[in-house]
N, C-alpha and C positions, 0 to 999 in steps of 0.2 A: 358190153364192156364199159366199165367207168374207170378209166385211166388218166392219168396228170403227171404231166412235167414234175419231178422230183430235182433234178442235175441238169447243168447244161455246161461246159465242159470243151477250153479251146488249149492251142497249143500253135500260137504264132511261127514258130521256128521248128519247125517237122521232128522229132527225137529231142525236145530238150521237155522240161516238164509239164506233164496237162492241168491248166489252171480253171479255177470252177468260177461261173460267170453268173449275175442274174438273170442275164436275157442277151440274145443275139436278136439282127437284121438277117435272116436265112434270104439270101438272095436268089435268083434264077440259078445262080451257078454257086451257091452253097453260101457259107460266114466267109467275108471278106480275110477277116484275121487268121481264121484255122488255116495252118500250112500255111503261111505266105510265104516261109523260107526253109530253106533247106540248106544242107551241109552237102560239102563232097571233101574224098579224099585226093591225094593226089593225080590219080588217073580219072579225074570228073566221072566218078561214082559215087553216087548218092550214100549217106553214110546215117544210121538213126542210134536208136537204143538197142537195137538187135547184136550191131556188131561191140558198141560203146555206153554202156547202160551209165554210164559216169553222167553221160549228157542228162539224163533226167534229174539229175543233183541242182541241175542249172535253171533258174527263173526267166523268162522272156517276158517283156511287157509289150507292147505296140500299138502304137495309134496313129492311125490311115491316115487322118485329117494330116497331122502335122508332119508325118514321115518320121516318128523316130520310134528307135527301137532300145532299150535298156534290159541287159543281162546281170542278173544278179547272182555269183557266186558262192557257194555253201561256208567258205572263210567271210563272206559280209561284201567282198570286192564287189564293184557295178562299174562297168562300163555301158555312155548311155552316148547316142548321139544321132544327128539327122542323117537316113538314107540318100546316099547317093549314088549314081548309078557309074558302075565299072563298064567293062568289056562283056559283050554275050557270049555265049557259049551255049553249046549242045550236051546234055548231061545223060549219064546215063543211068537210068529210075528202072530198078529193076529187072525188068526181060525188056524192054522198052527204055525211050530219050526223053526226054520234054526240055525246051526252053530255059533258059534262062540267063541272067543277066548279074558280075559279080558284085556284090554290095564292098563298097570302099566305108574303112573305118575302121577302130580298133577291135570287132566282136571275132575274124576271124584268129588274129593272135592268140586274144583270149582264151577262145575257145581249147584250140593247139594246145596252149599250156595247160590247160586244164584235163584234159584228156592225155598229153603225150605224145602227141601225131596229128605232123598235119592237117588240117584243116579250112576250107574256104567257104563264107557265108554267101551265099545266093537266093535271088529271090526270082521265086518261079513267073514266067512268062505267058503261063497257060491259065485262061480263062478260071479255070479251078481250082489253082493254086499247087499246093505239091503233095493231094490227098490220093491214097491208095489208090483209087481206081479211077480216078482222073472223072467225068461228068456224071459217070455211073454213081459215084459213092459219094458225091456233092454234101448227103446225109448221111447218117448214122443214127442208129437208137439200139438199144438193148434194155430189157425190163429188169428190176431190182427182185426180180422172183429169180430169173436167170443167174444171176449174181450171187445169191442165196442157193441154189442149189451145186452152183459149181464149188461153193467153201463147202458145200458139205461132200461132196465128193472125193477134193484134195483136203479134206477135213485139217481143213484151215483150223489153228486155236481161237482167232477172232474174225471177226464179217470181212471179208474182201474189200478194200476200197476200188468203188466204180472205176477209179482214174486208172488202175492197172489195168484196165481194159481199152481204156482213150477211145471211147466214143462220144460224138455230139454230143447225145441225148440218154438220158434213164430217165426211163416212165415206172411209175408203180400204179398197183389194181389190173395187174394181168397175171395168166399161171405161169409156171417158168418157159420158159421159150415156145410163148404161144406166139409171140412176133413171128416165129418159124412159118407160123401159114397166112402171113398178110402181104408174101409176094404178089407185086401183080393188081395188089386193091388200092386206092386212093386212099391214103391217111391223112386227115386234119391234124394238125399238132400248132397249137397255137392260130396264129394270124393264117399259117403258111399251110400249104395243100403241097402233098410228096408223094409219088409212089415207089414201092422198095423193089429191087431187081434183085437181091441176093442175099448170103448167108455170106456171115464174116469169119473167114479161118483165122484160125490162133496163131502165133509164132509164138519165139522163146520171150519178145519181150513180157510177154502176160506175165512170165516166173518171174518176173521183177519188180520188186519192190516200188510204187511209182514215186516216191521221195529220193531212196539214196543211188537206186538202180540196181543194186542187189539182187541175186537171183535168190529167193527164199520160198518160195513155193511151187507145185510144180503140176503147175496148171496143165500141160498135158498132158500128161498122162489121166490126169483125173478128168479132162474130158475126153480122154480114148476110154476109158473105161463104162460110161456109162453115153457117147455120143459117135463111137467109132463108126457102129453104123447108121445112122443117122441117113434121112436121105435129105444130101444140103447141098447146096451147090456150092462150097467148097468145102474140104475136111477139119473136121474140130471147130465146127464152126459155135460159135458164141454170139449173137446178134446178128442185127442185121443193117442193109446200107440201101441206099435209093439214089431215084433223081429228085429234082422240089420240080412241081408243076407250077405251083402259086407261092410269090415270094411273101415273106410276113415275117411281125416279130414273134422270136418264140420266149416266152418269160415261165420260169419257174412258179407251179404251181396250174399253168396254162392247162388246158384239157387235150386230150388225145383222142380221136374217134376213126375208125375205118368209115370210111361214107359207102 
């Protein structure tokens, strides 16, 4: 296998847009920035692109060092300012809770108007931020061959853009989801040593558009058509997720190897 870092691919605030990066710090417990916040609605449920694809319209910047965070909306508005920390709270993330604590400032208003319904900006409490599967899924990768076969299946008119898929990482110089069988092996990917636990199932966000949030393709079904039965440990799956064993930087262009 001679594969390389092609994408590397973060999204600060859980559901708003996934922005493309040269390189992360992949830490023990995954990129500091990916997920560091999340939305909830008014009953502190976790709230992404699935229910509100608007959110993906929205730009997040963030930097740890200084604590601030800046939203830039599709009329040109930004609201930009230092994190400070609210009340905690117990939220509810799917079939499960995790931590967290309210962010005070003007990003939840913003957001509410821009979407329609309320909204509250929090930043997760948990060691690994506010990613799917919590230590489990610390990573992500998926290969640009997988990417490529799934347009041809929902016979897309042009290439899929990776970021509708919002994972970490795309690698190219692999078949299409030959990642399917590196569960379980140690992956070098850059600096950082990872191994992968799983296969990554689809939801509705894939059908949308990763700019306007638009559902305009219709990713499932064109992967129930040729991935229904599949044997993955979850359904429709498209990529895949891990833990990091060995922290490191991962830079574009970086190499990829199963050890």
């Amino acid at each position: 296998m001679s594969a390389r870092v092609v994408a590397v691919t973060v999204a600060p605030v859980k559901g708003l847009r996934a922005l493309a990066r040269e390189e992360v710090e992949l830490g023990a417990r995954g990129v500091r920035e990916n997920r560091r916040f999340f939305l909830l609605d008014a009953d502190d449920r976790m709230v992404n692109g699935k229910r509100f694809g608007a959110l993906q319209a929205v730009l997040a910047e963030y930097a740890d060092a200084e604590r601030t965070l800046s939203l830039r909306f599709p009329d040109g508005a930004e609201v930009s300012a230092r994190v400070e920390p609210g009340r905690r709270l117990v939220a509810r993330f799917f079939s499960s809770t995790i931590a967290a604590i309210e962010v005070l400032g003007p990003w939840s208003d913003a957001l509410s108007q821009h979407i329609g319904a309320p909204l509250r900006l929090v930043e997760s409490l948990s060691d690994w931020g506010a990613v799917d599967r919590g230590r489990e899924g610390a990573v992500s990768l998926i290969s640009s061959a997988s990417i490529e076969r799934l347009a041809q299946a929902a016979q897309a008119a042009q290439p899929i853009d990776a970021r509708r898929l919002r994972m970490l990482f795309e690698i190219d110089g692999t078949a299409a989801h030959e990642e399917d069988r590196w569960l379980g092996r140690p992956l070098r990917i850059g600096a950082a040593l990872v191994t992968l636990r799983g296969h990554v199932g689809r939801c509705v966000v894939t059908k949308r558009d990763p700019e306007s949030g638009v559902s305009d393709l219709d990713t499932l079904n064109a992967l129930a058509s040729y991935r229904g039965e599949a044997a993955t440990t979850e359904p429709l799956a498209c990529g895949v997720y891990g833990t990091v064993l060995q922290a490191g930087t991962v830079r574009i262009g970086d190499a990829v190897e199963l050890i």
